[in-house]
DRENBALUM-891832 format. One record per residue (C-alpha): residue number from 1; residue in three letters; x, y, z. Coordinates in Angstrom, 3 decimals. Layout:
N
@pos = NUM; code = ala; u = X; v = Y; w = Z
...
END
This chain:
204
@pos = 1; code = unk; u = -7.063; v = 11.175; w = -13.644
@pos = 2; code = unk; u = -3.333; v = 11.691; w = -13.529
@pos = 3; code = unk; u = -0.312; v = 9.217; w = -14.792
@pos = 4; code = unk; u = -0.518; v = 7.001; w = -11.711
@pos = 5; code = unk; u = 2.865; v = 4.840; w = -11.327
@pos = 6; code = unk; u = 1.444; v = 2.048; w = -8.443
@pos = 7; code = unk; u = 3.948; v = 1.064; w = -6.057
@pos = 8; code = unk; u = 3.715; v = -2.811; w = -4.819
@pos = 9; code = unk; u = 6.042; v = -4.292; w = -2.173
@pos = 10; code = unk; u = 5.578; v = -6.403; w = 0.902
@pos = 11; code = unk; u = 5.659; v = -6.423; w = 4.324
@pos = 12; code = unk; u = 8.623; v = -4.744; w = 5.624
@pos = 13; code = unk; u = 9.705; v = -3.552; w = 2.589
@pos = 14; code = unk; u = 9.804; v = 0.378; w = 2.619
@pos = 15; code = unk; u = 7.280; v = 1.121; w = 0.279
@pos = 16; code = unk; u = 6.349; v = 3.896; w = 3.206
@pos = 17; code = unk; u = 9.329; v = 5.778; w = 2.751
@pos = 18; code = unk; u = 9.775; v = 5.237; w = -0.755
@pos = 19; code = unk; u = 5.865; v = 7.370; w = -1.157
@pos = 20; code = unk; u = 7.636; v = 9.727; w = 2.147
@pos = 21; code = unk; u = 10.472; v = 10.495; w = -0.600
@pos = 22; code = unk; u = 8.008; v = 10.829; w = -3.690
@pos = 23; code = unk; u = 5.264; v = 13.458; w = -1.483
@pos = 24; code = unk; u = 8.838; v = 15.242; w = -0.538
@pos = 25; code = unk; u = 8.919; v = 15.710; w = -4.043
@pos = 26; code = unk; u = 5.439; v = 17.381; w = -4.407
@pos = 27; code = unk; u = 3.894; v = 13.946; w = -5.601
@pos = 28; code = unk; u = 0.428; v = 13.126; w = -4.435
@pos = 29; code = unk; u = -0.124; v = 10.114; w = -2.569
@pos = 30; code = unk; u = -2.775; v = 7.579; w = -2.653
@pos = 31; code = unk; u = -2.089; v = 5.182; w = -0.227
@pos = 32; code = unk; u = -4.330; v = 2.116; w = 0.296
@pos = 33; code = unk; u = -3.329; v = 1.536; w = 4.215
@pos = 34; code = unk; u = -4.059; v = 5.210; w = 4.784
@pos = 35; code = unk; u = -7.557; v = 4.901; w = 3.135
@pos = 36; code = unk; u = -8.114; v = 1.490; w = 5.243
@pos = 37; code = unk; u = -7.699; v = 3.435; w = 8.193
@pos = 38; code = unk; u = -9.679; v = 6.379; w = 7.341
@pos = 39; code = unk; u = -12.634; v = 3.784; w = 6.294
@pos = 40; code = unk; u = -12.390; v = 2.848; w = 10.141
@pos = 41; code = unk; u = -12.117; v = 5.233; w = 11.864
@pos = 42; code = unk; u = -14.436; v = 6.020; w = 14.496
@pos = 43; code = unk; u = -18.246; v = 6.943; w = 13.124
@pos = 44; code = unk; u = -17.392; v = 5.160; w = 9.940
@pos = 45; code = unk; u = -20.627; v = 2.497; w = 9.221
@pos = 46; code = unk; u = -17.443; v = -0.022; w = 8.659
@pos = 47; code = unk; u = -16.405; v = 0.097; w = 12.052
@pos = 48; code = unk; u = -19.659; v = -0.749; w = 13.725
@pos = 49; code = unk; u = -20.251; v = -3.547; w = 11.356
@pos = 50; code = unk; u = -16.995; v = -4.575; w = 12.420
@pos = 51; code = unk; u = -17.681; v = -4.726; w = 16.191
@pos = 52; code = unk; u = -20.770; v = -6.395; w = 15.241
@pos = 53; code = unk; u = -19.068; v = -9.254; w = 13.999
@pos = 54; code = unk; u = -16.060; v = -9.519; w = 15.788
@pos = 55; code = unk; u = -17.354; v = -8.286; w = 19.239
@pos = 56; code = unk; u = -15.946; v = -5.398; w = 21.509
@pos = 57; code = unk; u = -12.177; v = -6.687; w = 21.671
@pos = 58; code = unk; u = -12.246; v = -5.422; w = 18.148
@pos = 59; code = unk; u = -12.618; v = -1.818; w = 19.631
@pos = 60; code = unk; u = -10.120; v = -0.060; w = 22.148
@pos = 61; code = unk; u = -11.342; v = 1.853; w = 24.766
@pos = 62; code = unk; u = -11.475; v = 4.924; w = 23.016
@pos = 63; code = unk; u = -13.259; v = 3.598; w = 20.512
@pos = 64; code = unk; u = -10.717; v = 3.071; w = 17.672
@pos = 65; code = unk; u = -10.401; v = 0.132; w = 15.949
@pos = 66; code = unk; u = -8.190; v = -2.435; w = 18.088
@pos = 67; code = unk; u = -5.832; v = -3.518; w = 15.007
@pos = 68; code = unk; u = -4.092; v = -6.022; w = 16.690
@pos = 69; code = unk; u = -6.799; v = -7.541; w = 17.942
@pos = 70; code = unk; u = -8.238; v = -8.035; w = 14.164
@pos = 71; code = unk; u = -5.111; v = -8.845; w = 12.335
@pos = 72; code = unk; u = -4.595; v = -12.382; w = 14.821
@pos = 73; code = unk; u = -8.142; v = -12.943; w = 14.169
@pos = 74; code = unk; u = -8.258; v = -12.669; w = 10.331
@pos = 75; code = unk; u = -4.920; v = -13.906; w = 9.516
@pos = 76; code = unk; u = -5.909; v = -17.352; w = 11.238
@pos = 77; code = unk; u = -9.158; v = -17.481; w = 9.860
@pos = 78; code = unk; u = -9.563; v = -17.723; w = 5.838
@pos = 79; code = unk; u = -12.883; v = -17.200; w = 5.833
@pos = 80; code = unk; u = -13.009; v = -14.155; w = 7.688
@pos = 81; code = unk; u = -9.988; v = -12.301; w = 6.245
@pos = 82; code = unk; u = -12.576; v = -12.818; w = 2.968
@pos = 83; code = unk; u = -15.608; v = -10.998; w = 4.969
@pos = 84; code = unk; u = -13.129; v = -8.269; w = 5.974
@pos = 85; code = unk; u = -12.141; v = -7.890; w = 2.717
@pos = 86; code = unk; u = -15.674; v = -7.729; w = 1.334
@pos = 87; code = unk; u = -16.366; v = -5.085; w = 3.334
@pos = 88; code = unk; u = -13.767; v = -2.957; w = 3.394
@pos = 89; code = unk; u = -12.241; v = -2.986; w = -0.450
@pos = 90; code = unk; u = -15.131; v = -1.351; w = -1.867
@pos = 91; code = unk; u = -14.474; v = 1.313; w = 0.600
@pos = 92; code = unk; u = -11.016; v = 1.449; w = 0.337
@pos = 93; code = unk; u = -10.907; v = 1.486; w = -3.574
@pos = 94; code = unk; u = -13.575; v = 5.011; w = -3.446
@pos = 95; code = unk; u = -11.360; v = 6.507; w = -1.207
@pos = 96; code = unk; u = -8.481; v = 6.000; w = -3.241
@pos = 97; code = unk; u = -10.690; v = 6.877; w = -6.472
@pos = 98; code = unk; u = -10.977; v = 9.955; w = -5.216
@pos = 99; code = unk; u = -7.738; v = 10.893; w = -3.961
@pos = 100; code = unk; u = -6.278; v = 10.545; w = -7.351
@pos = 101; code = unk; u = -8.870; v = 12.162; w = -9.283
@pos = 102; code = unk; u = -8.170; v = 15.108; w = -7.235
@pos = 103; code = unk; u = -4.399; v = 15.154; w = -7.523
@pos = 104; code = unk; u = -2.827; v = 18.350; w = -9.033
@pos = 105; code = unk; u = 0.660; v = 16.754; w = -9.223
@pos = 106; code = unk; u = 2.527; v = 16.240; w = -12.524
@pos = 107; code = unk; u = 1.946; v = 12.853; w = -11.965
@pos = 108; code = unk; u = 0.205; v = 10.454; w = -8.640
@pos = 109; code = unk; u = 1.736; v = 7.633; w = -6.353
@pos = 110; code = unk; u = -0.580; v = 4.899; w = -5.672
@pos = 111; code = unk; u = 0.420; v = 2.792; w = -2.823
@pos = 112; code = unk; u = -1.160; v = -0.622; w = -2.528
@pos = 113; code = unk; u = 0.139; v = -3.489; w = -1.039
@pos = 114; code = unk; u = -2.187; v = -6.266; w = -1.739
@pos = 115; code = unk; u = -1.619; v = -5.440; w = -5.472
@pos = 116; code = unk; u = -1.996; v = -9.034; w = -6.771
@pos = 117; code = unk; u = -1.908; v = -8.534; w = -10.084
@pos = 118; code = unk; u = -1.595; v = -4.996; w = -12.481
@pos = 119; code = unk; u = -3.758; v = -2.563; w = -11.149
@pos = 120; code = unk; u = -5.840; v = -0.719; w = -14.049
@pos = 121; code = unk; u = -5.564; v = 2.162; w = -12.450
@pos = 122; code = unk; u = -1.727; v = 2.774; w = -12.518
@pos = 123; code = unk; u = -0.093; v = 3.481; w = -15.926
@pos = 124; code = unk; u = 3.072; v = 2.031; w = -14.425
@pos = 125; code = unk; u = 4.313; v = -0.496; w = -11.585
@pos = 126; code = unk; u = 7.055; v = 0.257; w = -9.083
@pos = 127; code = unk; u = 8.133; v = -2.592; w = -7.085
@pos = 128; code = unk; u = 10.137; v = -1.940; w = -3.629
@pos = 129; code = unk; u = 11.959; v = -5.060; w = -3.001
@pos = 130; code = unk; u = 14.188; v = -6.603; w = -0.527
@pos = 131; code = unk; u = 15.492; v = -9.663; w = 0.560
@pos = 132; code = unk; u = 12.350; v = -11.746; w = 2.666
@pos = 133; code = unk; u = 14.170; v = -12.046; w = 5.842
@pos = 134; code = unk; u = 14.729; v = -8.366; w = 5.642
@pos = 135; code = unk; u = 11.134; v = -7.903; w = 5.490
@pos = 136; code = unk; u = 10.692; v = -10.063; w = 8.627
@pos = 137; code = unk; u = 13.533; v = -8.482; w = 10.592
@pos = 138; code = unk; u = 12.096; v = -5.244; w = 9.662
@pos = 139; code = unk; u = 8.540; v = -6.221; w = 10.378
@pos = 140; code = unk; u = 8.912; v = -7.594; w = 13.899
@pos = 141; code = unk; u = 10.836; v = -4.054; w = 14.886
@pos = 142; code = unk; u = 8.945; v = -1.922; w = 13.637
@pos = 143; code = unk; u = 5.427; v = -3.832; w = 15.147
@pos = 144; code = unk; u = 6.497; v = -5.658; w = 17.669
@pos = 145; code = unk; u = 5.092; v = -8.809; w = 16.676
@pos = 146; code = unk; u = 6.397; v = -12.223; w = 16.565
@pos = 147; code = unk; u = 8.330; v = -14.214; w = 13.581
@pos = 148; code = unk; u = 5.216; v = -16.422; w = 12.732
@pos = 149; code = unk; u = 2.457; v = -13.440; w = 12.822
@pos = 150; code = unk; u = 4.629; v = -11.606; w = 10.001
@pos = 151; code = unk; u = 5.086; v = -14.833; w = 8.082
@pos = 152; code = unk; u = 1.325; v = -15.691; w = 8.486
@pos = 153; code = unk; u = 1.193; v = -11.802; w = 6.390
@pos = 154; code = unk; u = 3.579; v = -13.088; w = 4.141
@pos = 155; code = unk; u = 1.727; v = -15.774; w = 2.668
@pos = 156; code = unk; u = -1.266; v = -13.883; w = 2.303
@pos = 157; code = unk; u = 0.757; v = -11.528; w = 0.164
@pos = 158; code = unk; u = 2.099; v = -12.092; w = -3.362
@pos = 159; code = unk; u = 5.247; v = -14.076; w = -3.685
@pos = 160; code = unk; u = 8.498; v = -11.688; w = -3.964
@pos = 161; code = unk; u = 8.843; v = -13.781; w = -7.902
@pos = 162; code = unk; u = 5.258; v = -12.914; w = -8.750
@pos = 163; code = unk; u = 5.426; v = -9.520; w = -7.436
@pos = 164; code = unk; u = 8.805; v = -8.943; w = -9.427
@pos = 165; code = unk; u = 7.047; v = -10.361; w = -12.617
@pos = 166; code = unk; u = 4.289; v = -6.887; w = -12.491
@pos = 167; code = unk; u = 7.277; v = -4.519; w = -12.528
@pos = 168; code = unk; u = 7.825; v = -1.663; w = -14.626
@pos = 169; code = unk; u = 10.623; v = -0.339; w = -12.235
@pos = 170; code = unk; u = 12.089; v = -2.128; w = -8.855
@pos = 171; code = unk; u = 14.077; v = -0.049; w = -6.325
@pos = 172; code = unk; u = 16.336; v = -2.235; w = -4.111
@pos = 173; code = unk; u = 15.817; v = -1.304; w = -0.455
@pos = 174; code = unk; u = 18.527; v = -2.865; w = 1.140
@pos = 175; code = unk; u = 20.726; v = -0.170; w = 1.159
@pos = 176; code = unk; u = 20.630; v = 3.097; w = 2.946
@pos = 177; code = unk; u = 18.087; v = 5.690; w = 3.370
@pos = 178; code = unk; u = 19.893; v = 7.936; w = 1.049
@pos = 179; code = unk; u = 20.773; v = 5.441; w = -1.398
@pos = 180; code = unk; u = 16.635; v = 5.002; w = -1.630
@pos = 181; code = unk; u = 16.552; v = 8.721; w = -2.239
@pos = 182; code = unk; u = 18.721; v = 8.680; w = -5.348
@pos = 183; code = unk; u = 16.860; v = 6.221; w = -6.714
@pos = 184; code = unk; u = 13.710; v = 7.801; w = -5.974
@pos = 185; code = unk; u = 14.793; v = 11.057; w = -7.199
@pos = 186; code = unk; u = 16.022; v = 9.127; w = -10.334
@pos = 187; code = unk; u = 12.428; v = 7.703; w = -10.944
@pos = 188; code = unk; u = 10.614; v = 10.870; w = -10.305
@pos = 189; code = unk; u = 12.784; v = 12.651; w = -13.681
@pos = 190; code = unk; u = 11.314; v = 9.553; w = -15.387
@pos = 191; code = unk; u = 7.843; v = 9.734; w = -14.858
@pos = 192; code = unk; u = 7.671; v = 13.421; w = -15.082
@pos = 193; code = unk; u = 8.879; v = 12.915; w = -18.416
@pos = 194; code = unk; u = 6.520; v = 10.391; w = -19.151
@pos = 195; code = unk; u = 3.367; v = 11.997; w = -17.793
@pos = 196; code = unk; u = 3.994; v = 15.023; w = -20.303
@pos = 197; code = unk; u = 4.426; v = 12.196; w = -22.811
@pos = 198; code = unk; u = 0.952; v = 11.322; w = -22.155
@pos = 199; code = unk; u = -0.517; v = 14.370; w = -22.096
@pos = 200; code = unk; u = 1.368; v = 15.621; w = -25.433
@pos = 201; code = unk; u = -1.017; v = 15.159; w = -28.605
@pos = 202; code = unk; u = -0.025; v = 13.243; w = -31.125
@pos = 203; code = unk; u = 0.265; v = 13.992; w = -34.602
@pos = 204; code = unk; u = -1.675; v = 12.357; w = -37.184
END
């Protein structure tokens, strides 16, 4: 497996462009909401167990996964964000397994946004963080959902604090798209340096 720098950040908070900037760069990406939706999609064992449970509103007509449909459900039900969970983080973690194991990149990008705590598979943390009502502002655009349905996500995730505590590096997104990109750019110098680091023996 490649260095893997993991990139945490919530709702809202550009982690999406940030791994946009990093892949312009030639950096492999391992994204976690990409691999949820690949784990779905249709013929996928996951998404019939899904309908099983949640009945046919969980499906659209063409047979996709109906996403809205599932996020009210789960995010106002504990118990059965916890079954989705179970079913689909096994999944979701192969997936991304995979994906890095095959990366040819000097180094890989893993995205994952329910990172809770440090993730043993990155050898470093990037955190992409912005002010919370940002994130909501952001998140109701871009989704088209209502104030309380992102703030129902936002509990679920971890704290802005707590996610600020895991970080090796944060980029502050609160600026402009090309102010991201310079410090993007800045971080990929870094970790190319520190991949060869890794891969350099040392001397005994």
């Amino acid at each position: 497996m490649p260095f893997v720098v993991g990139i945490a950040g919530g709702i809202g908070s550009g982690k999406t462009a940030v791994s946009d900037r990093f892949h312009c760069l030639g950096i492999e990406i391992a994204d976690a909401d990409i691999a949820s939706r690949r784990v779905v999609e249709p013929g996928q064992p996951a998404l019939r167990t899904i309908a099983d449970r949640f009945g046919t509103d969980a499906l659209l007509g063409d047979g996709n996964l109906n996403r809205g449909v599932l996020r009210a459900r789960v995010f106002k039900d504990a118990s059965e964000r916890r079954w989705l969970e179970s079913l689909l983080h096994p999944l979701i973690n192969q997936w991304i397994r995979n994906t890095l194991d095959a990366a040819q990149s000097p180094y890989a990008i893993l995205v994952n946004p329910l990172m809770r705590q440090r993730d043993p598979r990155a050898d470093r943390i990037l955190v992409v963080d912005v002010p919370e009502q940002v994130q909501i502002d952001r998140a109701m655009a871009r989704d088209g959902v209502a104030e309380s349905q992102v703030r129902a996500i936002l509990a679920s995730q971890l704290d802005r604090r707590s996610r600020l505590r895991l970080a090796d590096d944060v980029i502050n997104n609160d600026g402009s798209l090309d102010d991201l990109h310079r410090a993007v750019d800045g971080l990929h110098e870094r970790y190319v340096r520190l991949a060869r680091l890794r891969l350099t023996p040392t001397t005994p």
